[in-house]
N, C-alpha and C positions, 0 to 999 in steps of 0.2 A: 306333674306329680312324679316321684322318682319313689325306690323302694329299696333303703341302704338295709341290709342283711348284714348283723352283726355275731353271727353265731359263727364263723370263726375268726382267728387272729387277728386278720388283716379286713378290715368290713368291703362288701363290694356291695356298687351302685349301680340298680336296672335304669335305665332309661330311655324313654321311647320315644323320646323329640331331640332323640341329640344326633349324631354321625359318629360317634367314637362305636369302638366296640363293644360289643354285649357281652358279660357284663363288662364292669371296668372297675379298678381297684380306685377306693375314697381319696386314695393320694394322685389318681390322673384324674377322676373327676375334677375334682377342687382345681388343678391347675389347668385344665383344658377348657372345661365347659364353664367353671364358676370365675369366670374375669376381673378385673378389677376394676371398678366402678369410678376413679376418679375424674375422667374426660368426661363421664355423661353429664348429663344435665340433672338436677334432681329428681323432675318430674318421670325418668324415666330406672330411676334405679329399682333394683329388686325390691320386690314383697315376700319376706319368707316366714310361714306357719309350719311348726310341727305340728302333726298331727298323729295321733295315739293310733295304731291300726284298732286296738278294740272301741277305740270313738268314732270309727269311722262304718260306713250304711253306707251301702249300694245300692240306691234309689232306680231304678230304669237307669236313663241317661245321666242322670245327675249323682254326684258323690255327697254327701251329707255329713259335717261333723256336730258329732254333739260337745258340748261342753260340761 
């Protein structure tokens, strides 16, 4: 899960499962962390959900969206 802050100009991206730097501008995300997908195999390409922060519950361990 990542958390893109758009509140100024330029959006930047936290991310806590990557090695780039904290944070990192949405233009070196996208070309460092988000790769391009055509060598894989289907079965292993990304799954991406937006998710609304006010949809979102913080259950104990578990994150929980509503719809």
């Amino acid at each position: 899960m990542i958390l893109i802050d758009k509140s100024s100009s330029s959006a930047i991206v936290y991310d806590f499962d990557t090695t780039l730097s904290f944070p990192v501008s949405a233009n070196d995300y996208l070309e460092l962390a988000i790769r391009d997908e055509k060598n894989m195999l289907g079965k292993y390409h990304r799954y991406i959900v937006k998710i609304i922060s006010s949809q979102l519950l913080y259950d104990g361990l578990y994150l929980v969206c509503f719809e």
